[in-house]
ROKOL-380193 format. One record per residue (C-alpha): residue number from 0; x, y, z. Coordinates in steps of 0.1 Angstrom, whole numbers, always signed. Layout:
<sites>
<site><seq>NUM</seq><X>X</X><Y>Y</Y><Z>Z</Z></site>
...
</sites>
This chain:
<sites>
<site><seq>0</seq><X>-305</X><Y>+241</Y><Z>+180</Z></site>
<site><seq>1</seq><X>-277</X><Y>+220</Y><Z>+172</Z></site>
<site><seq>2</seq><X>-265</X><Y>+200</Y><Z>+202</Z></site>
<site><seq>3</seq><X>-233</X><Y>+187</Y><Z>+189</Z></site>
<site><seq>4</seq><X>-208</X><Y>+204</Y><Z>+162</Z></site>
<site><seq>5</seq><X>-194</X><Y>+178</Y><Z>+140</Z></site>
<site><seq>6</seq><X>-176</X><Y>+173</Y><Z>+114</Z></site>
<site><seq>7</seq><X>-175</X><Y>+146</Y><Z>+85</Z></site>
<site><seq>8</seq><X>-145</X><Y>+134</Y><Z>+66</Z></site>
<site><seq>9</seq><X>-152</X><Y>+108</Y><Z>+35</Z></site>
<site><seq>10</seq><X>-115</X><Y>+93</Y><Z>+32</Z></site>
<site><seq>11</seq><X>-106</X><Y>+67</Y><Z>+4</Z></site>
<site><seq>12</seq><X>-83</X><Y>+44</Y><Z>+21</Z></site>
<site><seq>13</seq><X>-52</X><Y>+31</Y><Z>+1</Z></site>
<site><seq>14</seq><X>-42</X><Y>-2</Y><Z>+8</Z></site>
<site><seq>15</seq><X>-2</X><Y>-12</Y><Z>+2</Z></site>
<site><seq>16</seq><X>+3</X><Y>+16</Y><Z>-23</Z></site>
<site><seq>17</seq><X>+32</X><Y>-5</Y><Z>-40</Z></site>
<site><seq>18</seq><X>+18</X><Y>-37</Y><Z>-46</Z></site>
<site><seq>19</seq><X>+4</X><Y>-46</Y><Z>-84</Z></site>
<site><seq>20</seq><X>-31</X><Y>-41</Y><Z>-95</Z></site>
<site><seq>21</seq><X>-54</X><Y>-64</Y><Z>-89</Z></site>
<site><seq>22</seq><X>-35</X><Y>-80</Y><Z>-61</Z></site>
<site><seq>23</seq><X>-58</X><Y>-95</Y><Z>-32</Z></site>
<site><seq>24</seq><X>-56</X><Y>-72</Y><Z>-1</Z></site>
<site><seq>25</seq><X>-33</X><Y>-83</Y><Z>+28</Z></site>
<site><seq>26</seq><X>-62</X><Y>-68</Y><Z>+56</Z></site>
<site><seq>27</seq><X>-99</X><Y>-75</Y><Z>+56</Z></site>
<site><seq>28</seq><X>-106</X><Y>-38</Y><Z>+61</Z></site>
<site><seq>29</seq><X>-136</X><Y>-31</Y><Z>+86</Z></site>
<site><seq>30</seq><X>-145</X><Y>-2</Y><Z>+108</Z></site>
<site><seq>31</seq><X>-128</X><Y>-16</Y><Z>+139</Z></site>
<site><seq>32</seq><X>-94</X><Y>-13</Y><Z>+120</Z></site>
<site><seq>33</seq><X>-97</X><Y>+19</Y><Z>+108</Z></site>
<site><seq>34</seq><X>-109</X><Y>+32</Y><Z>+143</Z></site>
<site><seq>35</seq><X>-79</X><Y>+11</Y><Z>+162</Z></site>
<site><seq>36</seq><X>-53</X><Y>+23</Y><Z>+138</Z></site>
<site><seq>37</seq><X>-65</X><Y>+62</Y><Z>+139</Z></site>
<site><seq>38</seq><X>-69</X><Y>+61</Y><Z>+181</Z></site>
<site><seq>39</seq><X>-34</X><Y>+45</Y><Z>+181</Z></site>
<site><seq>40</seq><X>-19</X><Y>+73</Y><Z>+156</Z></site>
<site><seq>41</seq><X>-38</X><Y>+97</Y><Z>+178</Z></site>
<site><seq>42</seq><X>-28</X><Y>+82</Y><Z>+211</Z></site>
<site><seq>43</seq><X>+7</X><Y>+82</Y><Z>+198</Z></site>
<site><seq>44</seq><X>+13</X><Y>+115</Y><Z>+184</Z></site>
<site><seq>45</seq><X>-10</X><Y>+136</Y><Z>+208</Z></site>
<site><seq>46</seq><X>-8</X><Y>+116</Y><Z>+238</Z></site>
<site><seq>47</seq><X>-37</X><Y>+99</Y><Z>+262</Z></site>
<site><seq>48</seq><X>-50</X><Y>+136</Y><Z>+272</Z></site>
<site><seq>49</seq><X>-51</X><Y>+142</Y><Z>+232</Z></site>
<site><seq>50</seq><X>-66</X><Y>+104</Y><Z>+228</Z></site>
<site><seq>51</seq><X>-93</X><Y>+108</Y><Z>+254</Z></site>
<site><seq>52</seq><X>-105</X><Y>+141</Y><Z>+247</Z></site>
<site><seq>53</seq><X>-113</X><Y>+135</Y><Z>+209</Z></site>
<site><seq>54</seq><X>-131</X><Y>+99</Y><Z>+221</Z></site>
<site><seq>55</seq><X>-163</X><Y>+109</Y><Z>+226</Z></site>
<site><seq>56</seq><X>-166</X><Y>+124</Y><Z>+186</Z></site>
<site><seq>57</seq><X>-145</X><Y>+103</Y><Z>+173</Z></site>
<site><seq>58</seq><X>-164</X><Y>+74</Y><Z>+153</Z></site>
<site><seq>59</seq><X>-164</X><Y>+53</Y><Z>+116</Z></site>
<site><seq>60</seq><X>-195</X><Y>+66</Y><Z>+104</Z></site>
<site><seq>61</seq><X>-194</X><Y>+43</Y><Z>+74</Z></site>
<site><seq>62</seq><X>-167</X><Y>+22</Y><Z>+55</Z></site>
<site><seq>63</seq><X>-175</X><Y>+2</Y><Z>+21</Z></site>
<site><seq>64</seq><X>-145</X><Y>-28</Y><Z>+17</Z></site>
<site><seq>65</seq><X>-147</X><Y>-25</Y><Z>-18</Z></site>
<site><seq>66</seq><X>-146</X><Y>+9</Y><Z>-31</Z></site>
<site><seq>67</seq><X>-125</X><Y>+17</Y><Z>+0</Z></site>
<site><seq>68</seq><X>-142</X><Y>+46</Y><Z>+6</Z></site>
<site><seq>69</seq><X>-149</X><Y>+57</Y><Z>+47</Z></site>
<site><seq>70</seq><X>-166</X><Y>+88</Y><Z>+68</Z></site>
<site><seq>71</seq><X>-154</X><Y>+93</Y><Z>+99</Z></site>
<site><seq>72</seq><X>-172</X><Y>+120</Y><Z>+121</Z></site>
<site><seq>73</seq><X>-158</X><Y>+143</Y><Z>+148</Z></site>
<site><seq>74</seq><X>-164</X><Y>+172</Y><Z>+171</Z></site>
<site><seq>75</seq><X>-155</X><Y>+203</Y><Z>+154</Z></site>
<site><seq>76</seq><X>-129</X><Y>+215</Y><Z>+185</Z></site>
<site><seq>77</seq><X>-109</X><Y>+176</Y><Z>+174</Z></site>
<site><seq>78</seq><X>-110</X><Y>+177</Y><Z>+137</Z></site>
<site><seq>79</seq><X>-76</X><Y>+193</Y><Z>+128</Z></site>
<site><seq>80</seq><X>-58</X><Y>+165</Y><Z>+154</Z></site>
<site><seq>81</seq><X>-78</X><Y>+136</Y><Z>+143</Z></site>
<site><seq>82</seq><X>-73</X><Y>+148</Y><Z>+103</Z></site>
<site><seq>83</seq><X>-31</X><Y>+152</Y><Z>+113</Z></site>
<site><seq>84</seq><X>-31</X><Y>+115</Y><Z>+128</Z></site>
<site><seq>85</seq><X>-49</X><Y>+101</Y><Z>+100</Z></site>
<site><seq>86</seq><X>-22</X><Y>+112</Y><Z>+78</Z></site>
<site><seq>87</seq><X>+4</X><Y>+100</Y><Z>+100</Z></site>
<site><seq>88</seq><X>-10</X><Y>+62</Y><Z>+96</Z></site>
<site><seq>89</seq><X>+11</X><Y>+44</Y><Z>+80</Z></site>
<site><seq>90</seq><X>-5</X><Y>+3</Y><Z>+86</Z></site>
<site><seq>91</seq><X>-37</X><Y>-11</Y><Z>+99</Z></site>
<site><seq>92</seq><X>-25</X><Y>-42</Y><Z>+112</Z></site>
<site><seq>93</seq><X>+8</X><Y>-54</Y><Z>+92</Z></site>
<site><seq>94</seq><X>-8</X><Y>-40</Y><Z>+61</Z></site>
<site><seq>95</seq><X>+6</X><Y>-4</Y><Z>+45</Z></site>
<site><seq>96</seq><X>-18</X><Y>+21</Y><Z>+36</Z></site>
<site><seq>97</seq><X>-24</X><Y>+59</Y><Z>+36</Z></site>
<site><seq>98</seq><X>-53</X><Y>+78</Y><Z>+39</Z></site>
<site><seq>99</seq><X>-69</X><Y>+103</Y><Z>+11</Z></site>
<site><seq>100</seq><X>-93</X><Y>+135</Y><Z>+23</Z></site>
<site><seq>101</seq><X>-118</X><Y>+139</Y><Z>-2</Z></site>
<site><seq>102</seq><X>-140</X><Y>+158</Y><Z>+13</Z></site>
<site><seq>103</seq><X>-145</X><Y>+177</Y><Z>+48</Z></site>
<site><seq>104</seq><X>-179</X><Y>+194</Y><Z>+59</Z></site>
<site><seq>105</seq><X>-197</X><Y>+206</Y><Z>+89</Z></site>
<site><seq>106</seq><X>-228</X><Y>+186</Y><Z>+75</Z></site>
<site><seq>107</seq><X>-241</X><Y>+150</Y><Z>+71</Z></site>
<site><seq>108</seq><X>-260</X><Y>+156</Y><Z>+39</Z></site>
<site><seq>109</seq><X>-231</X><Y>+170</Y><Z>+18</Z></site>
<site><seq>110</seq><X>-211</X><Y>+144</Y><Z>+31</Z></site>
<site><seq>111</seq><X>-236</X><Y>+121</Y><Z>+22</Z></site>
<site><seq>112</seq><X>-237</X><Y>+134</Y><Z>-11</Z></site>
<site><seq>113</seq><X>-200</X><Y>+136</Y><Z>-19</Z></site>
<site><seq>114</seq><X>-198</X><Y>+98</Y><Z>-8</Z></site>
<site><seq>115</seq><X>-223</X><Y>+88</Y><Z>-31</Z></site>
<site><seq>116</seq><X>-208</X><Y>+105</Y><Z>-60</Z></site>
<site><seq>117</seq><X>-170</X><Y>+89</Y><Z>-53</Z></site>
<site><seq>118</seq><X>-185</X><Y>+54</Y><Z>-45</Z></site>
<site><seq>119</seq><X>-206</X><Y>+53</Y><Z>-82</Z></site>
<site><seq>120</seq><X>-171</X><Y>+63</Y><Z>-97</Z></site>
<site><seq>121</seq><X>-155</X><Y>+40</Y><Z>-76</Z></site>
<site><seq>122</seq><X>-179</X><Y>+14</Y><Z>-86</Z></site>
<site><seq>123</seq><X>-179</X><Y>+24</Y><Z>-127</Z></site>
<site><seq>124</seq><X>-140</X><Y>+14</Y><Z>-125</Z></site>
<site><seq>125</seq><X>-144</X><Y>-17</Y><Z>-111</Z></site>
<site><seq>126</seq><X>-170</X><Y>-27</Y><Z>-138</Z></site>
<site><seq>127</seq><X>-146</X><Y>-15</Y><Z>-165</Z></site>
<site><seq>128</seq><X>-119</X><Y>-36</Y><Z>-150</Z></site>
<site><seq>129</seq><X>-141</X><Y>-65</Y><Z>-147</Z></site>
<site><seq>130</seq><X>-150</X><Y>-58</Y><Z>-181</Z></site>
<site><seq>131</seq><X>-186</X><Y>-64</Y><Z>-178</Z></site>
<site><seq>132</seq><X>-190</X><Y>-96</Y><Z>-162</Z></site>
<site><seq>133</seq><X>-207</X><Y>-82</Y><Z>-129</Z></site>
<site><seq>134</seq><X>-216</X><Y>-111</Y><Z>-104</Z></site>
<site><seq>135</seq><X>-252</X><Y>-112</Y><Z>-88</Z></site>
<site><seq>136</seq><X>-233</X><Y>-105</Y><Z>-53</Z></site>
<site><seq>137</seq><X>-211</X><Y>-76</Y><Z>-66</Z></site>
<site><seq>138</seq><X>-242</X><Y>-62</Y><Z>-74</Z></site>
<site><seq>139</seq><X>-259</X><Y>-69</Y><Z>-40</Z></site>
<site><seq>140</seq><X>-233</X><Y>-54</Y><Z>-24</Z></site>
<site><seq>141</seq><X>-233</X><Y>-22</Y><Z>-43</Z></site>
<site><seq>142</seq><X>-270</X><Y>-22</Y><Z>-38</Z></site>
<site><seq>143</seq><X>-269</X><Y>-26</Y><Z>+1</Z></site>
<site><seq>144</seq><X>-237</X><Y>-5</Y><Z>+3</Z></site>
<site><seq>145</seq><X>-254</X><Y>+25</Y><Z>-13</Z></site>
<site><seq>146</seq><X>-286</X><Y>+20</Y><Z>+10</Z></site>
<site><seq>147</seq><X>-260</X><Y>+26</Y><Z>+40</Z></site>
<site><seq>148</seq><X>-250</X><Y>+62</Y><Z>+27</Z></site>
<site><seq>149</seq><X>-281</X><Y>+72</Y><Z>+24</Z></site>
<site><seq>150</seq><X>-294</X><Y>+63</Y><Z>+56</Z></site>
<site><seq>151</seq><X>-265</X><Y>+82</Y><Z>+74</Z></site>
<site><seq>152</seq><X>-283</X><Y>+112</Y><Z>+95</Z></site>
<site><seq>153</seq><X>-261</X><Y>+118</Y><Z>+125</Z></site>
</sites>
């Protein structure tokens, strides 16, 4: 028997929309600034009652700086407020963003699986745009990054 109900979201977060390509970021984007910026949308729009009852669920399962590409898991009852005050983000510190749903599910493997599959898209494009010169570390990363997915269970 299932103890908790969850649900996963894999977002792709999308830093300063308006700035050019191939710009360097504004934010160093980790987990702690995706959870501040969501509980402060959450706090904000639904109030401490709304804030401290979605708390418990509430957490960065993973987040990948490069590909920009995060799952967030939440109790099942929370997941429509905690999915309408991630769209009403608008910065994570001074920096613009939005936020992207590209998948929702009940389960950690399908989330899993559709993470996988954006990231290795994800990660195609930025070879193309590198245009084939691939560093040792870019290369480490994507190595290590991809072991995190697939060690996600709950």
């Amino acid at each position: 028997m299932v103890q908790f109900k969850n649900r996963y979201l894999v977002m792709e977060v999308i830093l300063d929309p308006n700035r050019e390509t191939g710009a360097s970021d504004s934010i160093e984007l980790t987990e702690f600034n995706v959870r501040k910026a969501i509980e402060y949308s959450i706090q904000l729009n639904f109030g401490e009652c709304g804030l401290a009852s979605s708390h418990s669920s509430f957490q960065v399962k993973y987040l990948n700086k490069l590909t920009k590409i995060c799952i967030i898991r939440v109790s099942r009852d929370d997941h429509q407020k905690i999915w309408a005050a991630i769209t009403m983000v608008r910065t994570i510190g001074k920096c613009p963003v939005l936020f992207n749903l590209l998948d929702l599910s009940g389960c950690i493997r399908v989330c899993r699986r559709k993470a996988l599959e954006c990231e290795e898209t994800k990660i195609n494009q930025h070879k193309l745009m590198l245009g084939g010169h691939v560093t040792p570390e870019f290369e480490k990363s994507v190595k290590s990054n991809l072991a995190k997915i697939k060690a996600l269970e709950s």
